[in-house]
N, CA, C and O of each residue as an XYZ file, in Angstrom:
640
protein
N      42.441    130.819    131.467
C      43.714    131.516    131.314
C      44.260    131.265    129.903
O      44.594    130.138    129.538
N      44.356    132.533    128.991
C      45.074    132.299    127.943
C      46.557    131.323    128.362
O      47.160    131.397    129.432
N      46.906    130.429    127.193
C      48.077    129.619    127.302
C      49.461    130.524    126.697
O      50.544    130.310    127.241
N      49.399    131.289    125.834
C      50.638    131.762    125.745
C      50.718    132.946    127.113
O      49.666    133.582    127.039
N      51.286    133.303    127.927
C      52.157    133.744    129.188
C      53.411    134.026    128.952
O      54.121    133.467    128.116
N      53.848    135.260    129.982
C      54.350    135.773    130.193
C      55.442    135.289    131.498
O      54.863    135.170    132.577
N      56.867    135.015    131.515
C      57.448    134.070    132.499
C      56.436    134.284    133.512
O      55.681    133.385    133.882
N      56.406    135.913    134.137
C      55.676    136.066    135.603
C      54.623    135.556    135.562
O      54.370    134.987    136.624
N      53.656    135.458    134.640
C      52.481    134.768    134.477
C      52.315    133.109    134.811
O      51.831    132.316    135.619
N      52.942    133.191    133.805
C      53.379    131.437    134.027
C      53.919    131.003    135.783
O      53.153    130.316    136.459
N      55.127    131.427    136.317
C      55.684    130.958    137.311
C      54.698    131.257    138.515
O      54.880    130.530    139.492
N      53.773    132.115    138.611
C      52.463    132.114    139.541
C      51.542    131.123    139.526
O      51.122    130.582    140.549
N      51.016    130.702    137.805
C      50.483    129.605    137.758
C      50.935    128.444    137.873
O      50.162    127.505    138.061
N      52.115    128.290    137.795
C      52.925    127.285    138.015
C      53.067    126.741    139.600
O      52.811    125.594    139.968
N      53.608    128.002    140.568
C      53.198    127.443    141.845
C      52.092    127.041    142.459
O      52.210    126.207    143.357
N      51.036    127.451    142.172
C      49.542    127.032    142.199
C      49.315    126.006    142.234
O      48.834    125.513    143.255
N      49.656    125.042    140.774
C      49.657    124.160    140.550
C      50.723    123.234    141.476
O      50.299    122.119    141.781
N      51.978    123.575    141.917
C      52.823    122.771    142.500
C      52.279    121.921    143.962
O      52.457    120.826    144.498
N      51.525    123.166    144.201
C      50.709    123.204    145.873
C      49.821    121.901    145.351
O      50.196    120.899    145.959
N      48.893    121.650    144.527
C      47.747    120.578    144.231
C      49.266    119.694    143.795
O      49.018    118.766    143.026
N      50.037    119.765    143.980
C      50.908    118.202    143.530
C      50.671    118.072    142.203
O      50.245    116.985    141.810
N      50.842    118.887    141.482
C      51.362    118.641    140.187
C      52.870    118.302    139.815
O      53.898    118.455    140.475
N      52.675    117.824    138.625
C      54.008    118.056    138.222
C      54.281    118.179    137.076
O      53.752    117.473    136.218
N      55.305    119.249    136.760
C      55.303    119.679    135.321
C      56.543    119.835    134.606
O      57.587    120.443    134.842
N      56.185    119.207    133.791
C      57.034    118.649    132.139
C      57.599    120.159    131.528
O      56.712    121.008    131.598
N      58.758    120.618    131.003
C      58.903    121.192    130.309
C      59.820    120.858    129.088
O      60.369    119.756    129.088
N      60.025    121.694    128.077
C      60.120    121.132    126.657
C      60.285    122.616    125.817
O      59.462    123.486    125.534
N      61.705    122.482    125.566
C      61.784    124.209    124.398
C      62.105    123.548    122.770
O      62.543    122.472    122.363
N      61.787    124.402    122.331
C      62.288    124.689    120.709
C      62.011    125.478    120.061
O      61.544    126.383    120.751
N      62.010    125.805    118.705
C      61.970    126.573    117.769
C      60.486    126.309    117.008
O      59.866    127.202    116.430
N      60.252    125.574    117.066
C      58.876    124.645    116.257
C      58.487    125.650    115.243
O      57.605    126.510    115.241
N      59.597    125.224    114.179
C      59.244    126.375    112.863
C      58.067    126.305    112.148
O      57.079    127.037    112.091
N      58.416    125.142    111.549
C      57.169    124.536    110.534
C      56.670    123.525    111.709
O      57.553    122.933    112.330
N      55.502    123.323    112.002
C      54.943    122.470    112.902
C      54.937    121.121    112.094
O      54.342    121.298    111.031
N      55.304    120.087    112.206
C      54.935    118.494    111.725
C      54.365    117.667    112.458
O      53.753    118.007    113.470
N      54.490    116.360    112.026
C      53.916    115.402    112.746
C      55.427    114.808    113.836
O      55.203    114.443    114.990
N      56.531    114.800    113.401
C      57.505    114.822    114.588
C      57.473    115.692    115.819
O      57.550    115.308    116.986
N      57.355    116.860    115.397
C      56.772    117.628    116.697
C      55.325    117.019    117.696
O      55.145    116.736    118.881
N      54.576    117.026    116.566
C      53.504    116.935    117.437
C      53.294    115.256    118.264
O      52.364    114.797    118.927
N      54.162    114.882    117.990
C      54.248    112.888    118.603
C      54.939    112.979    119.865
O      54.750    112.270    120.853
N      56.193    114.422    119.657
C      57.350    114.825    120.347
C      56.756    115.147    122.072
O      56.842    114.630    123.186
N      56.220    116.167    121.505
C      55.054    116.942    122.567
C      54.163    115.971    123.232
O      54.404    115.761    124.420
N      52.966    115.204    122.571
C      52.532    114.131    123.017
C      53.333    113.238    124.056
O      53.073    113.168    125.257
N      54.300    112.601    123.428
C      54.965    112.425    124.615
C      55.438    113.046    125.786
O      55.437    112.507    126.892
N      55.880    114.287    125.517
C      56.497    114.865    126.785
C      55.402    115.203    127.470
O      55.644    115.136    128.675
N      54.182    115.574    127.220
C      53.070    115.631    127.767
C      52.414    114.611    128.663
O      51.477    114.960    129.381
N      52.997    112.974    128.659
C      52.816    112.296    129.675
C      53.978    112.050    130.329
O      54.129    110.872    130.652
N      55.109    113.033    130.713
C      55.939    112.903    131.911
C      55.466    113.823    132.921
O      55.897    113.820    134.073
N      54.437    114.738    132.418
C      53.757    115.257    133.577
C      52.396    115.744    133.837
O      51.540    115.221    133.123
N      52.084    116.409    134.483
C      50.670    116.765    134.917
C      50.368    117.881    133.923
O      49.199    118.124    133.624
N      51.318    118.525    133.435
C      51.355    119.548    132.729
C      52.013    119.773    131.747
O      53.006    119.092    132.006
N      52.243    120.311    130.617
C      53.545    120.521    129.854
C      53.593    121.985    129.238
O      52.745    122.471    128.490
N      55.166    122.805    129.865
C      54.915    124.051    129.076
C      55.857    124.301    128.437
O      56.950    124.174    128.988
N      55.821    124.591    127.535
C      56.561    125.049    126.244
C      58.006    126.435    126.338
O      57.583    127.542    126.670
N      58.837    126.384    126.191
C      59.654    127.616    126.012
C      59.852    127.457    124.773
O      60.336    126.412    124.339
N      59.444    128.659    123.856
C      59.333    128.898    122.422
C      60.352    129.705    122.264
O      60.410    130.681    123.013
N      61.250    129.530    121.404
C      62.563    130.752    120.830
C      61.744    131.798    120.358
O      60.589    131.685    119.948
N      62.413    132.814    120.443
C      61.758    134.008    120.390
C      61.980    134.237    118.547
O      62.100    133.161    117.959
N      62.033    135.348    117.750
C      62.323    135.506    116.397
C      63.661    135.399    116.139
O      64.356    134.964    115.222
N      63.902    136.143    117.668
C      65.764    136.216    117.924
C      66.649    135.787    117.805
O      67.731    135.985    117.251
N      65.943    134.791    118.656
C      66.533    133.898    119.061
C      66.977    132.364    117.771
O      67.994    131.802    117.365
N      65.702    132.279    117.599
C      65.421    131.332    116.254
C      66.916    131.745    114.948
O      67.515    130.838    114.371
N      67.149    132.818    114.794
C      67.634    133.896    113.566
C      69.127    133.459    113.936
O      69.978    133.054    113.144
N      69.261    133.645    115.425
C      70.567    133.847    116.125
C      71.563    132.305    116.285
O      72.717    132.098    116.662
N      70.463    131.427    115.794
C      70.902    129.787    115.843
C      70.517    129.207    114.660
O      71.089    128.204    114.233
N      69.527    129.780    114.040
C      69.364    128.972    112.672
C      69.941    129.805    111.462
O      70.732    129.186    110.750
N      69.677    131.068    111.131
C      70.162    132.168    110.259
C      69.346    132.463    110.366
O      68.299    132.008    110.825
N      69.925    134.085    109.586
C      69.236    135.242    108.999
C      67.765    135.044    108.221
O      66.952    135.968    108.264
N      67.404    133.594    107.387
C      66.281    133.231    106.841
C      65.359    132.467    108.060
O      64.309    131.957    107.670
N      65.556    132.401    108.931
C      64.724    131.639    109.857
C      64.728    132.412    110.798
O      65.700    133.087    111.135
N      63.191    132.401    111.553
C      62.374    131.889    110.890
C      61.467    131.826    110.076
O      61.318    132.871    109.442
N      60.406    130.558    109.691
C      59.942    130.491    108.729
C      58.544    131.620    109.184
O      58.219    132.741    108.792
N      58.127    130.916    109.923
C      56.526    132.189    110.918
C      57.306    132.262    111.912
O      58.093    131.535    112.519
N      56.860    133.455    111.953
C      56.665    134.514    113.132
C      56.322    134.195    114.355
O      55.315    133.488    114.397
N      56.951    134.549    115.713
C      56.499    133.873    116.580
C      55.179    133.784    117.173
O      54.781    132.770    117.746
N      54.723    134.500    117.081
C      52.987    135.032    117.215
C      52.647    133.555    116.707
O      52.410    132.642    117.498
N      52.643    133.406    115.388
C      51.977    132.392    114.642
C      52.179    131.281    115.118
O      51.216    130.552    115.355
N      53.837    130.757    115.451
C      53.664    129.395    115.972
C      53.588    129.606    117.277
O      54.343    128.749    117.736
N      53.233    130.096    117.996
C      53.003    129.825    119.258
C      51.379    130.133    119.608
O      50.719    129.846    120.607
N      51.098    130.680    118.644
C      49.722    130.233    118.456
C      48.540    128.929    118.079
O      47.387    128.602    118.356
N      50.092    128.328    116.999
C      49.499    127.233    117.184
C      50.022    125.967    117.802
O      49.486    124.859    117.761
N      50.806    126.200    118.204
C      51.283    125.391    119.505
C      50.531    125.100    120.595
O      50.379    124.064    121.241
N      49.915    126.622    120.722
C      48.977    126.598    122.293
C      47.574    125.907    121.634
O      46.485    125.849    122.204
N      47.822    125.518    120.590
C      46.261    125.262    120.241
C      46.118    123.601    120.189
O      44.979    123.144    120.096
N      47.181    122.749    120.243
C      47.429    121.660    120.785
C      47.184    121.065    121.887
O      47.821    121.368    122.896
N      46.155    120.043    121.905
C      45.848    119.457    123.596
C      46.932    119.214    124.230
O      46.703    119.163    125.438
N      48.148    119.018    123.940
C      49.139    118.353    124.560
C      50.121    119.126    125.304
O      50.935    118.715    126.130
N      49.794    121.065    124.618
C      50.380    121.615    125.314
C      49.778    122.640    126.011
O      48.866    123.244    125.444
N      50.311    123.163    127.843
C      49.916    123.688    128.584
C      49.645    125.261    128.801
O      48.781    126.016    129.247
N      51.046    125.286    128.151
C      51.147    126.816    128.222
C      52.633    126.979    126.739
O      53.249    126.180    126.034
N      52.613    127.979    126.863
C      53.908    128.583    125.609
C      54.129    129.749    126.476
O      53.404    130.482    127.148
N      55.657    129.643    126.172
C      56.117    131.493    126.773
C      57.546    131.652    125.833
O      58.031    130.599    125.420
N      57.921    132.354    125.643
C      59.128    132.924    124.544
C      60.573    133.210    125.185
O      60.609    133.995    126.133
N      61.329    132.840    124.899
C      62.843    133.378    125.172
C      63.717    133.508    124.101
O      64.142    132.853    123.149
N      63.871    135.067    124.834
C      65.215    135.575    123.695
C      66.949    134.941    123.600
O      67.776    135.273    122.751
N      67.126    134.095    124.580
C      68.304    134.042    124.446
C      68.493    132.555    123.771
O      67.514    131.820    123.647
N      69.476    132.251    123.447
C      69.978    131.179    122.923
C      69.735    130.186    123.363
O      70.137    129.324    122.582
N      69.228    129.711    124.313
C      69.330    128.334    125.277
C      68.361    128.746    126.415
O      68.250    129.944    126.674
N      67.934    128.189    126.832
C      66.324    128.367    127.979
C      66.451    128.268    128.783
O      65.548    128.299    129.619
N      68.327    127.988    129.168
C      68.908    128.245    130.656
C      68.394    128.880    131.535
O      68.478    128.391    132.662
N      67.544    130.426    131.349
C      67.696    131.233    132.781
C      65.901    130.744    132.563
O      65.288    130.480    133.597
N      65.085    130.641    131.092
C      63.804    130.150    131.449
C      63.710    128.960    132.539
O      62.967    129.133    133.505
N      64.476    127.696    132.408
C      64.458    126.869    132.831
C      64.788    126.862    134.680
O      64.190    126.111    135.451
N      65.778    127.795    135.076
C      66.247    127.986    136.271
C      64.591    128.940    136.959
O      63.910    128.678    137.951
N      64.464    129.858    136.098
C      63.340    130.380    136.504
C      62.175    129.800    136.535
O      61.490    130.620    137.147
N      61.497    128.906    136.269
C      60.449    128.326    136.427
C      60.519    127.094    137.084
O      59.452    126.539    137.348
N      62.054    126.320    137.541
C      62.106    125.456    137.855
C      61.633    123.880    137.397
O      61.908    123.235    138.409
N      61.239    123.212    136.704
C      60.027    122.355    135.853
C      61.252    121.160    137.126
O      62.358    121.204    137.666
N      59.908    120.146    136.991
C      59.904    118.972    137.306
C      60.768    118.120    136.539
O      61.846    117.721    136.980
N      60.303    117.816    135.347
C      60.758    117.112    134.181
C      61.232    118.085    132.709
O      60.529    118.945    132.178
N      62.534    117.672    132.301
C      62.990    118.475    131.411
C      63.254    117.426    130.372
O      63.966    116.432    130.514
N      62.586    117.784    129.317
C      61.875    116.548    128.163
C      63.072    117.448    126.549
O      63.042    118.582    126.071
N      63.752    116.477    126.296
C      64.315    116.675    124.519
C      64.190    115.904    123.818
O      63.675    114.963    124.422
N      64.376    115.611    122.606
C      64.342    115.475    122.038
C      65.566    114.049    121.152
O      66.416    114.586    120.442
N      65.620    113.044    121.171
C      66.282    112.348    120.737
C      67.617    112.659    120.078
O      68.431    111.853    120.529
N      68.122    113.380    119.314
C      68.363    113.936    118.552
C      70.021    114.231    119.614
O      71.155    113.943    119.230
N      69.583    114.970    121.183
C      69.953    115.190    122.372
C      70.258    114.217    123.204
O      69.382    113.701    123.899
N      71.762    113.759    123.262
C      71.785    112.882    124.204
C      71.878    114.061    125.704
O      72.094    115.272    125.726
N      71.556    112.864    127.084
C      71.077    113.301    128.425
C      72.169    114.559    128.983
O      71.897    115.627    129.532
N      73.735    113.864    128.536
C      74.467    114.873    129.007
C      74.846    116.092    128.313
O      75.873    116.641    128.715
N      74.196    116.633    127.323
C      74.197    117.907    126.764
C      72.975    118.675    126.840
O      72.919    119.741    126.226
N      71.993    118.268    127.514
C      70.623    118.925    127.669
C      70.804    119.901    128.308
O      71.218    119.824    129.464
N      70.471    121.346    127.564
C      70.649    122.438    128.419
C      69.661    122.747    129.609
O      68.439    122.609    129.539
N      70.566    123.308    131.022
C      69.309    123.126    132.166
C      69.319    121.658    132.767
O      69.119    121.514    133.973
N      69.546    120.579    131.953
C      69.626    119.202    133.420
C      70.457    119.547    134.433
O      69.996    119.853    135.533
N      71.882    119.538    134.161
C      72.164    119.786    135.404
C      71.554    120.678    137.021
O      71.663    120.280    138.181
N      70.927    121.953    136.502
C      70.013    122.779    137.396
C      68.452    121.815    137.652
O      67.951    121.854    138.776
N      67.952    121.206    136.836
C      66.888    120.558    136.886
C      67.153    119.213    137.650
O      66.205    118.833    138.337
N      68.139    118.523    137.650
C      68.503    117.583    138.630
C      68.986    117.851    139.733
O      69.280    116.921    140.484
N      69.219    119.348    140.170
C      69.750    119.807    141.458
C      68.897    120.372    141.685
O      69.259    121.502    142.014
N      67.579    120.238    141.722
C      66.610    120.413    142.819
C      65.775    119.346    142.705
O      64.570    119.563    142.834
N      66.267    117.911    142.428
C      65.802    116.854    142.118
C      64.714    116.025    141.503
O      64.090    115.000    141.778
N      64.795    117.475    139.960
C      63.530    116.586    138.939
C      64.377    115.799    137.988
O      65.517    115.405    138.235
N      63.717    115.607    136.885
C      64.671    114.448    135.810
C      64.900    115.104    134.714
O      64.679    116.301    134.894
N      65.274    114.840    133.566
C      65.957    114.508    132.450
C      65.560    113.998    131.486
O      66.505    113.298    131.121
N      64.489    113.828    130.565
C      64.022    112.421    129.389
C      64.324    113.022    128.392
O      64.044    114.189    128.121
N      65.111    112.020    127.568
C      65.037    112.039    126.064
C      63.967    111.423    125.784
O      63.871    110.301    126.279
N      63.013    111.831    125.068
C      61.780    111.228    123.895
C      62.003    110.704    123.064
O      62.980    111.410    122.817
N      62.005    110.058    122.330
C      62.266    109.235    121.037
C      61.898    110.490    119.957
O      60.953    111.267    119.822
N      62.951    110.288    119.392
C      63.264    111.061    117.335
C      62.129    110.455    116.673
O      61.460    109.475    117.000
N      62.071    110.967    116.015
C      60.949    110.514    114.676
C      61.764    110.515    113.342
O      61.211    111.104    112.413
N      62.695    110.089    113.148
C      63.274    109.495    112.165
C      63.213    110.342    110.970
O      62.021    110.498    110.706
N      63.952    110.957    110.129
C      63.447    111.448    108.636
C      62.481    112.824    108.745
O      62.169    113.148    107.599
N      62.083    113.457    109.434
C      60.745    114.632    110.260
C      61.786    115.808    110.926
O      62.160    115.916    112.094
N      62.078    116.559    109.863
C      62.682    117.530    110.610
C      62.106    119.127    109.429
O      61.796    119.070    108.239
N      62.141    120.225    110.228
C      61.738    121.461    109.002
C      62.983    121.526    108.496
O      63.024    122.630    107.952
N      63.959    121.025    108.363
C      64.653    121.463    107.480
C      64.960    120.855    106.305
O      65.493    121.335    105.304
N      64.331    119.064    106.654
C      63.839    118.027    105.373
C      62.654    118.807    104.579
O      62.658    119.065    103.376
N      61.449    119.186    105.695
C      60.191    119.529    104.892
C      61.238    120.921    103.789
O      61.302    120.626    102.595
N      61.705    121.797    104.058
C      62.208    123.441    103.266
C      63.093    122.293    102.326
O      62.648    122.427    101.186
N      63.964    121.414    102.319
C      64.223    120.901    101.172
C      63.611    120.428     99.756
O      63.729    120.535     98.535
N      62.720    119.705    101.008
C      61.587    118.930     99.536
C      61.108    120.130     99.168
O      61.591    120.557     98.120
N      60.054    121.027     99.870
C      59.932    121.984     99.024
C      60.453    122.640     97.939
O      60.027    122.837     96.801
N      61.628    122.989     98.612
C      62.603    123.420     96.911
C      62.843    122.631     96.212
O      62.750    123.164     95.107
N      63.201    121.309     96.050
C      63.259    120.369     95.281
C      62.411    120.439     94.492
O      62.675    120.770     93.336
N      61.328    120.190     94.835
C      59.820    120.076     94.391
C      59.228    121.206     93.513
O      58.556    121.020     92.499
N      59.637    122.639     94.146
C      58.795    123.929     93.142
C      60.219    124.650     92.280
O      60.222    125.225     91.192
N      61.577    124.321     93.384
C      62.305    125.075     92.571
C      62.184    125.070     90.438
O      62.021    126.043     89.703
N      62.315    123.881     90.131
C      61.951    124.171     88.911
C      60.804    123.373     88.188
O      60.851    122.374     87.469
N      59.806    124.116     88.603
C      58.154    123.491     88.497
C      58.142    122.948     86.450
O      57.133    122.452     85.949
């Protein structure tokens, strides 16, 4: 099964899997520029469950929370290479601002952020703890963000 999916895609394979007693991790963002904070990020959230799937901001969405210049690739691209990561299960896209109705709709086990996020602003825990999965913050990676890497860059070429 290709890994990037379609919600309906996904939430079929998803029950499938629920039946064998899985359990599955989910985890959204923007993952503009891919780094090594991301990819430690993922790694981890990847052992809170049997599975881990991705809700990727859509172009839209990304534009609609970061600006008009973001993003950097296209969603095609990073969610291409997202899915190309052992750590992650599947990728699927949402247009709206927050992964609220992804998250209600697929239901996930474990709803994994990002340090950065303390527990009581995680969008979706509350719905994710009322059908009694959890909540984890992952540990930050300190200094590792795309918007450090687009600095240095300009720093760096603006006047070569």
């Amino acid at each position: 099964m290709n890994k990037i999916v379609s919600w309906e895609e996904l939430k079929s394979e998803l029950e499938k899997r629920r039946q064998e007693g899985k359990i599955i991790a989910f985890t959204n963002g923007c993952f503009d520029i891919l780094h090594v904070g991301h990819v430690r990020y993922l790694r981890e959230a990847r052992k809170l469950g049997d599975l881990l799937v991705l809700g990727l901001n859509s172009d839209a969405s990304v534009r609609a929370i970061k600006g008009e210049k973001r993003p950097l690739v296209p969603q095609a691209e990073r969610a291409e290479v997202l899915a190309s990561l052992e750590s992650v299960d599947f990728v699927t896209f949402f247009d709206e601002a927050t992964p609220l109705k992804l998250i209600e709709f697929l239901r996930p086990d474990r709803l994994v952020k990002g340090g950065d996020w303390s527990e009581a602003d995680v969008v979706g825990g509350d719905a994710v703890r009322s059908w009694g999965g959890k909540v984890v913050i992952a540990p930050l990676i300190p200094g590792v963000s795309t918007t450090n890497i687009v600095e240095k860059v300009l720093q760096v070429y603006r006047n070569p």
